[in-house]
C-alpha positions as CSV (number, residue, x, y, z in Angstrom):
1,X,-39.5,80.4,50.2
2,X,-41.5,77.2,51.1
3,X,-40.6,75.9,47.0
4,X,-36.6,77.2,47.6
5,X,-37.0,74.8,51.2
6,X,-37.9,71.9,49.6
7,X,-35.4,71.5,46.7
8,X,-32.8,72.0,48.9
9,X,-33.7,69.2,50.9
10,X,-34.0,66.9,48.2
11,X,-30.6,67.9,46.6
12,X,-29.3,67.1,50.2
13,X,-31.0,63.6,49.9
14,X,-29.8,62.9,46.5
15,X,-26.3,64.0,47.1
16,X,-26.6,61.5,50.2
17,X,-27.8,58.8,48.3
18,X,-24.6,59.6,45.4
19,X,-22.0,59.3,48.1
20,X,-23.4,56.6,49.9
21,X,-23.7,54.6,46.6
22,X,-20.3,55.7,45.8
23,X,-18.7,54.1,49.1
24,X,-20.8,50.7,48.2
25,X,-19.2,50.9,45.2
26,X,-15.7,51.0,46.5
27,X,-15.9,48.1,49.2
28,X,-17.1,46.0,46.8
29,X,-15.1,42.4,46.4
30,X,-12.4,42.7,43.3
31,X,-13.5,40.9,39.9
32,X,-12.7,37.0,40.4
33,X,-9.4,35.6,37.6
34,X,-10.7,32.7,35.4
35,X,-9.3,29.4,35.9
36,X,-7.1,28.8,33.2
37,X,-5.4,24.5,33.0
38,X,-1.9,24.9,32.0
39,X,0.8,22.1,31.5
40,X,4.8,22.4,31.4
41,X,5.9,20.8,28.1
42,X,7.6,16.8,28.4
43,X,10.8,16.1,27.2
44,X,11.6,12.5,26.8
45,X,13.2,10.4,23.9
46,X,10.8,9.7,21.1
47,X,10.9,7.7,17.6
48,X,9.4,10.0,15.1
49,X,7.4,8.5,12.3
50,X,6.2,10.0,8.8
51,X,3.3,8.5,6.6
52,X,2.9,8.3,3.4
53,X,0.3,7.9,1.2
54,X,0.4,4.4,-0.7
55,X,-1.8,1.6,-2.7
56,X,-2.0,-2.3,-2.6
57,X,-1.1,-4.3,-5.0
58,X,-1.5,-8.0,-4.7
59,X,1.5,-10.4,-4.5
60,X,0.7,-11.9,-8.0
61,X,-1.8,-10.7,-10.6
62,X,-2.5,-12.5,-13.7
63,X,-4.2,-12.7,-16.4
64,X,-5.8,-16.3,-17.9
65,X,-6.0,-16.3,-21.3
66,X,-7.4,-18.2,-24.0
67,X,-4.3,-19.5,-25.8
68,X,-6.9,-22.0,-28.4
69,X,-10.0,-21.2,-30.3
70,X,-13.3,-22.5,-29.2
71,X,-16.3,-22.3,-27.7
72,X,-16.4,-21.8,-24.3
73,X,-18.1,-25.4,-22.7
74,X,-17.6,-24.8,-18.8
75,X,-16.4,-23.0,-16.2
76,X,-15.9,-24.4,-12.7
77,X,-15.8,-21.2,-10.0
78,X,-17.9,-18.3,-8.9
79,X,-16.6,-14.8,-9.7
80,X,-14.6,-13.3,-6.6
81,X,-14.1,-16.4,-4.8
82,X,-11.2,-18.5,-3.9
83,X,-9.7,-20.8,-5.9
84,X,-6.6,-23.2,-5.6
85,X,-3.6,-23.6,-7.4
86,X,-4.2,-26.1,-10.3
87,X,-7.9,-26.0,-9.9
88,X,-9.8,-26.5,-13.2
89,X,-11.3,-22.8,-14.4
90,X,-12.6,-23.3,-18.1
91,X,-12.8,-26.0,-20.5
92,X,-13.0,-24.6,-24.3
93,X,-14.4,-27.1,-27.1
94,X,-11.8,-29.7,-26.9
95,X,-12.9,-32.1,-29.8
96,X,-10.9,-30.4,-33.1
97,X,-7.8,-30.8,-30.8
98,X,-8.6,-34.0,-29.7
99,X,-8.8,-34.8,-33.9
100,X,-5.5,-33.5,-34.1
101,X,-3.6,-35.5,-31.3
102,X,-5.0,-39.0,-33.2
103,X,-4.2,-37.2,-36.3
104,X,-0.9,-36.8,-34.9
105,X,-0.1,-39.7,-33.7
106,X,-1.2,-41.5,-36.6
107,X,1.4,-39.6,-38.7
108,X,4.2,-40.5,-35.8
109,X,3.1,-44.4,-36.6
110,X,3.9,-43.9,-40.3
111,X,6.7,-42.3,-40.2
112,X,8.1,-44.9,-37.8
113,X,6.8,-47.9,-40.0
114,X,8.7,-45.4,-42.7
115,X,11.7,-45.8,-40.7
116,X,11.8,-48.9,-39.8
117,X,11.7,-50.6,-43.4
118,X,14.9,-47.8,-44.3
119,X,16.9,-48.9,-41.3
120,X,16.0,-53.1,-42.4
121,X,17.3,-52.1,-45.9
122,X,20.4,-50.5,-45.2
123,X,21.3,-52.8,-43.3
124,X,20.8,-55.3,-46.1
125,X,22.8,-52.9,-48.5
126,X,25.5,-52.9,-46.3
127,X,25.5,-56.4,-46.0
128,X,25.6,-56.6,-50.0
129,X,28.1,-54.4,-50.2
130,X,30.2,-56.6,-48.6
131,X,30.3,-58.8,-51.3
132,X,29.7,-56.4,-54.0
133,X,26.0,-57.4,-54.6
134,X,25.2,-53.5,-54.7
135,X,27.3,-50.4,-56.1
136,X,28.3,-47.7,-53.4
137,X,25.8,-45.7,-54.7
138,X,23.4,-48.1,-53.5
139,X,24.0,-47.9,-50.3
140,X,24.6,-43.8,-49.9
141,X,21.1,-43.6,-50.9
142,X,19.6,-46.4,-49.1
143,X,21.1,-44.5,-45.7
144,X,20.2,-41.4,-47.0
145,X,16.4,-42.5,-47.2
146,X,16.5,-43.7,-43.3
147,X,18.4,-40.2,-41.9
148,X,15.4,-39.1,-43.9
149,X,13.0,-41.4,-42.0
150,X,14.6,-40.6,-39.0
151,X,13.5,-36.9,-39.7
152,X,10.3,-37.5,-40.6
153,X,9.8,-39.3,-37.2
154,X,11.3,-36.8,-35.1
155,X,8.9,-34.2,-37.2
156,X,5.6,-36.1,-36.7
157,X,7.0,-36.5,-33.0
158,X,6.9,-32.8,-33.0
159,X,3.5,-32.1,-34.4
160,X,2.4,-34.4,-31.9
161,X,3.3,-32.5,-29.0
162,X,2.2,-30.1,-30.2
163,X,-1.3,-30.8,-31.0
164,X,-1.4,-32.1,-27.5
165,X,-0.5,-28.9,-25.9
166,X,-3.0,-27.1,-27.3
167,X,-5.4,-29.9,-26.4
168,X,-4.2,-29.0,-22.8
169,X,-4.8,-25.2,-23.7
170,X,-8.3,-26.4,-23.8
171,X,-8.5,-27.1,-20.1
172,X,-7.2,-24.1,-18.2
173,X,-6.3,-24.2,-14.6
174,X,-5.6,-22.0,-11.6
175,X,-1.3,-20.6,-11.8
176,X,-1.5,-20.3,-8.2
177,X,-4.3,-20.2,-4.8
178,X,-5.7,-16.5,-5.0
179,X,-9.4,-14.8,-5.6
180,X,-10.7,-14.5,-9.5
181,X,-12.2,-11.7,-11.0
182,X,-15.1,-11.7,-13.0
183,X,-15.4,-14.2,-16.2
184,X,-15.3,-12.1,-19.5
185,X,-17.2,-14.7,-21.5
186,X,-20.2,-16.9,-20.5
187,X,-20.6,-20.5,-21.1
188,X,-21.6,-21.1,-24.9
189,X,-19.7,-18.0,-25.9
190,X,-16.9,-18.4,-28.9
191,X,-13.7,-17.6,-27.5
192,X,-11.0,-16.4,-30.4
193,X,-7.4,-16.9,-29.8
194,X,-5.2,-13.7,-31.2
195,X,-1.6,-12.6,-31.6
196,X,-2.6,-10.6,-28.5
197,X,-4.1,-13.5,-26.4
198,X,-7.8,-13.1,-24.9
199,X,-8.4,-12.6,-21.8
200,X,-11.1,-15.0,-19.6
201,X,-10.8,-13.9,-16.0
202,X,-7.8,-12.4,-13.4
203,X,-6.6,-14.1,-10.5
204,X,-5.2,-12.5,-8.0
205,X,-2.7,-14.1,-5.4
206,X,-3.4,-11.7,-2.1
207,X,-2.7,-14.1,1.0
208,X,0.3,-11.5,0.8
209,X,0.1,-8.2,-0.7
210,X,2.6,-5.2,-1.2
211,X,2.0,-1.5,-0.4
212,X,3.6,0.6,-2.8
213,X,4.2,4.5,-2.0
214,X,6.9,7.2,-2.2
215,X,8.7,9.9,-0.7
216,X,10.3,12.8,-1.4
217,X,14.2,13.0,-2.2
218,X,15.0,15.5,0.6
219,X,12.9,13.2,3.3
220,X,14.7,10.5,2.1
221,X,18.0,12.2,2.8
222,X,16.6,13.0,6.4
223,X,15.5,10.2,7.2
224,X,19.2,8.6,6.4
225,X,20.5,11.5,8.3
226,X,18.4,11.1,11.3
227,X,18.9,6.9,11.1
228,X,22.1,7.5,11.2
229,X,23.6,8.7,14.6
230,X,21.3,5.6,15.8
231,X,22.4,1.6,15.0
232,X,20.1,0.0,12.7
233,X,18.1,-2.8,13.0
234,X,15.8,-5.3,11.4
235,X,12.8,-4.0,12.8
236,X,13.5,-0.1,11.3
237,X,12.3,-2.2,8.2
238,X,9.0,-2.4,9.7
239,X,5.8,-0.3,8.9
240,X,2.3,0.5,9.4
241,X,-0.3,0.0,6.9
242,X,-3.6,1.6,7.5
243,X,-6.8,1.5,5.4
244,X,-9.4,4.4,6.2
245,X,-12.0,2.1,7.5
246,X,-9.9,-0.6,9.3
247,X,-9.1,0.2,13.2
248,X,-6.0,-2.2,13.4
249,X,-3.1,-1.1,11.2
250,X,-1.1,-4.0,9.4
251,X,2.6,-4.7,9.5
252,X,4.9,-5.0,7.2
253,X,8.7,-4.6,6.0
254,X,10.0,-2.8,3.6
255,X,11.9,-5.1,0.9
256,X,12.5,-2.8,-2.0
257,X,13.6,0.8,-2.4
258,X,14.3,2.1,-6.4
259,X,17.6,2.1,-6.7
260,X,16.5,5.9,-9.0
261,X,15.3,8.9,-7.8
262,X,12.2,9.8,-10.6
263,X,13.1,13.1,-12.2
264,X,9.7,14.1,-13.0
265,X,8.3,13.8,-9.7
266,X,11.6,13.9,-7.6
267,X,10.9,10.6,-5.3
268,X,11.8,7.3,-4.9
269,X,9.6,4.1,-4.7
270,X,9.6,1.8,-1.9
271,X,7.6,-1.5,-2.0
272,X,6.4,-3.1,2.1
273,X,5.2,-6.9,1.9
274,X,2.4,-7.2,3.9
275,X,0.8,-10.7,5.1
276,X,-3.1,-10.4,4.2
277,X,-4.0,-13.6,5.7
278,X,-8.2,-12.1,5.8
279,X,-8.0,-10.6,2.4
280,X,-9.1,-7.5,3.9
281,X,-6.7,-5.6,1.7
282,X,-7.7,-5.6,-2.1
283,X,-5.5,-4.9,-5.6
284,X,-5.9,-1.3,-5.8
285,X,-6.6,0.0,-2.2
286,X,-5.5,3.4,-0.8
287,X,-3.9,3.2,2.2
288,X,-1.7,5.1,4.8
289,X,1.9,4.1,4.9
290,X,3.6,4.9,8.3
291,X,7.4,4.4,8.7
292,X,10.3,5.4,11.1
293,X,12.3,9.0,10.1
294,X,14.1,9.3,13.2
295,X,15.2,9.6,16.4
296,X,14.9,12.5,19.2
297,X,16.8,11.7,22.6
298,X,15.5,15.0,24.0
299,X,12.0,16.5,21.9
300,X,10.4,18.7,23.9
301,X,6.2,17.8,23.2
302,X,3.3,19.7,24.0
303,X,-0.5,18.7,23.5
304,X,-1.8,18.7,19.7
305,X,-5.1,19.6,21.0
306,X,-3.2,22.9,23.1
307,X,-2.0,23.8,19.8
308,X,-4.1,26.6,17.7
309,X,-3.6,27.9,13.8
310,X,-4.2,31.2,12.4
311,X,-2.9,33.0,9.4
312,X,1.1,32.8,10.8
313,X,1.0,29.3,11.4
314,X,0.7,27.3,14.8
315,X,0.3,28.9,18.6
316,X,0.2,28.6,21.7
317,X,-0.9,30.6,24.3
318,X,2.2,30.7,27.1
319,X,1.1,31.7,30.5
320,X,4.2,33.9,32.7
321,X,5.1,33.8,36.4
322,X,2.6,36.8,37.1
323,X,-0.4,35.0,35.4
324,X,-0.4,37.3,32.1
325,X,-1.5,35.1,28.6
326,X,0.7,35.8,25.5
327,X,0.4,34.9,22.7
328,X,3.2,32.4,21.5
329,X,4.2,31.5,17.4
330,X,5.6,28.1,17.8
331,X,7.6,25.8,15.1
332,X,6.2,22.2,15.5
333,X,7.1,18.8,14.2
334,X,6.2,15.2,14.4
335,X,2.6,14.2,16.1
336,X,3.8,11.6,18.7
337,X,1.6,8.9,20.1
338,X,-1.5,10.5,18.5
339,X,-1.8,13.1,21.2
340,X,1.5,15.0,21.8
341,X,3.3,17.2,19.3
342,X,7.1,17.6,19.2
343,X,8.1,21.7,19.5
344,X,11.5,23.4,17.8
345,X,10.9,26.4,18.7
346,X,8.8,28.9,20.4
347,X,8.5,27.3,24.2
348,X,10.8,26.5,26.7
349,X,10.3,23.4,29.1
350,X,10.3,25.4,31.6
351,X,7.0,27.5,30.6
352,X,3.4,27.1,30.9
353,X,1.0,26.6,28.3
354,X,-3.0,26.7,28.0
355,X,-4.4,23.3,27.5
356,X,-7.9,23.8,27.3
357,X,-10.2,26.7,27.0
358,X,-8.7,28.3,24.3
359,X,-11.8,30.2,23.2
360,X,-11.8,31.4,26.2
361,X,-8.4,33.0,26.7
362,X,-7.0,36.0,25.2
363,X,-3.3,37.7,24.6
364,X,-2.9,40.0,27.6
365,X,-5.5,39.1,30.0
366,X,-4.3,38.0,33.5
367,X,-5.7,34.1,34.6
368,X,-5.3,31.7,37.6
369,X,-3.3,28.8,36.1
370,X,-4.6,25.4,37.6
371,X,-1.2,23.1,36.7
372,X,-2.0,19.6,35.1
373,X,1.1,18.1,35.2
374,X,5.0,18.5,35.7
375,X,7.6,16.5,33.6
C-alpha cells in the first residue's frame, strides 16, 4: 500500500508539472517576421546603350621600306619612341648612288654639247640651202641628227633623275609624326632591295586612332527602329571607348558604317575616330565599344543587384500586400547607369521587390517589408 501511495503522488506531480509546462508554452510571445528592404520599381525616361566588343587601329600605319640596296650606315631614333614627320630614320650606303648622279650628269653634259654642235649646223645647212651650197638631203639629215640630240638630252636628263631619286632612297625619313616600331636590321647590316620591298621599321600615326567593331544585322535594324520615333542628332554619333584597365572611357564618333552586311558572319562594320592625344590606346587593343540603341520614355527599372538567376532565367522575389514572398520570373533588358536594370515583363510599378537579403528570403515565407524608396 505504502509503494501504490507513493507512485500516485509522483504521477500527480508530473502530470502537474506537464500541464503547467503546457500553459508556459501557450502564453509564450509569437515568432518575430524578418525584416525584409523592399523597393517599388522607377519609371522614368532612359537612353539605352549597347556595347560591343571592338579593337584599335591607329590612324595611319606604315611600313618604311628599303627601296635601294646597301648597307645599312645609321639610324637616327630609338625603337617605340616618337618621331616627327620628315625626321631622318636611316641612311643606307649612299656612295654607288652618289657615283651614279655624277655619272649622270656627266652623260646630260654630253649629250647637250652633242646637241648643241647639231642645232649650230643645221642652222648652217639651212643657211646653205639658201643658196644651194647643200642638197636637200643635206639638210634632212643634219636636222635629223639634232631631234636626235635633242633625244639624247632629254634621255640622259632622265637617267639623271633618276639616279638622284634613288640617291634620296638612301636617306629615309619619317611619312608623318607617330611612334616606330622596332628596327629590323642593325647598323652595319646589308639591306637588299626586292620586287617585294624590305621592310626596316613601322610607324604608326596614333595621336588619333579608330575603334573598329560590329554588330549584328537584326541589332542594327533595332537600333534604326528605336532611333527612329526620336530626332537625330550629331551627338547619337558619339560613343564610349573603354580599355579593361583604363577608369575613364574615351570619346568618339562614328564616321563609317559598311555600306554591306558580311554574309558569313551576318554584321556590319562600323569604324569611331577616337582622339588619343596620351597614346594610351595602341594598334591592336581590345576594347569595349558602347553606343546609343534607343530610347524609352517610360522603362520601368529595378536594381541589377535585386535581380537573381537560376536555371529559367532572371528573378525576382516580389513581396504582396499581406507580406507573403513569391517568387517572380522577370524579362529584363538594358543595364542603365550601371546600377538599375530596365524590366519587360514580370513586375508591375506598383509592386514590391526584395533588394537585399536574398539568401535570406524564400518563396512562401511571410516577411516585414522595410520600404527604401517610392518613385
Amino acid at each position: 500500500m505504502a509503494f501504490r501511495k507513493i507512485l500516485w503522488i509522483f504521477l500527480v506531480a508530473a502530470s502537474g508539472i506537464g500541464v503547467g509546462a503546457c500553459r508556459k508554452q501557450q502564453t509564450a510571445a509569437p515568432e518575430e517576421k524578418m525584416r525584409v528592404s523592399v523597393a517599388y520599381p522607377q519609371e522614368r525616361a532612359v537612353t539605352l546603350y549597347k556595347e560591343y566588343p571592338g579593337y584599335i587601329s591607329s590612324w595611319n600605319t606604315v611600313d618604311i621600306v628599303a627601296r635601294v640596296s646597301g648597307y645599312l650606315q645609321q639610324s637616327f631614333f630609338n625603337s617605340g619612341a616618337l618621331v616627327k614627320k620628315g625626321q631622318l630614320l636611316f641612311i643606307i650606303e649612299p656612295t654607288l648612288y652618289e657615283d651614279a648622279v655624277e655619272q649622270a650628269e656627266a652623260g646630260v653634259r654630253n649629250a647637250q654639247a652633242t646637241l648643241d654642235y647639231a642645232r649650230n649646223n643645221y642652222t648652217r645647212m639651212k643657211q646653205a640651202r639658201s643658196s644651194n651650197a647643200v642638197s636637200e638631203i643635206d639638210l634632212i639629215q643634219s636636222r635629223s641628227n639634232m631631234q636626235a640630240a635633242e633625244a639624247s638630252v632629254a634621255q640622259a636628263k632622265a637617267q639623271l633623275n633618276t639616279a638622284k631619286t634613288n640617291l634620296g632612297y638612301c636617306y629615309i625619313r619619317s611619312p608623318y609624326t607617330g611612334h616606330i616600331g622596332l628596327s629590323a636590321y642593325a647598323v652595319g647590316a646589308y639591306v637588299p632591295a626586292s620586287a617585294s620591298s624590305t621592310k626596316l621599321a613601322t610607324v604608326y600615326q596614333d595621336s588619333a586612332v579608330y575603334a573598329y567593331f560590329t554588330i549584328e544585322d537584326a541589332q542594327y535594324l533595332k537600333i534604326v527602329e528605336n532611333l527612329r520615333h526620336k530626332p537625330t542628332h550629331d551627338e547619337d554619333r558619339l560613343v564610349e571607348v573603354f580599355a579593361k584597365e583604363i577608369s575613364e572611357p574615351y570619346i568618339g564618333r562614328v564616321d563609317y558604317l559598311s555600306p554591306n552586311i558580311d554574309l558569313s558572319t551576318g554584321t556590319l562594320t562600323l569604324r569611331a575616330a577616337i582622339d588619343n592625344p596620351r597614346g594610351e590606346l595602341k594598334n591592336g587593343l581590345y576594347v569595349v565599344v558602347r553606343i546609343k540603341s534607343g530610347y524609352d520614355e517610360r522603362a520601368t527599372l529595378v536594381s541589377n543587384a535585386a535581380i537573381g538567376t537560376d536555371q529559367l532565367g532572371k528573378y525576382l522575389y516580389v513581396v504582396g500586400d499581406d507580406g507573403k514572398v513569391s517568387y517572380r520570373h522577370i524579362e529584363t533588358g538594358d543595364v542603365v547607369d550601371d546600377t538599375l536594370c530596365t524590366v519587360t515583363g514580370g513586375i508591375a510599378p506598383t509592386e514590391r521587390y526584395v533588394t537585399r537579403a536574398l539568401l535570406k528570403v524564400r518563396d512562401g515565407m511571410t516577411v516585414e517589408p522595410v520600404l527604401q524608396n517610392r518613385n
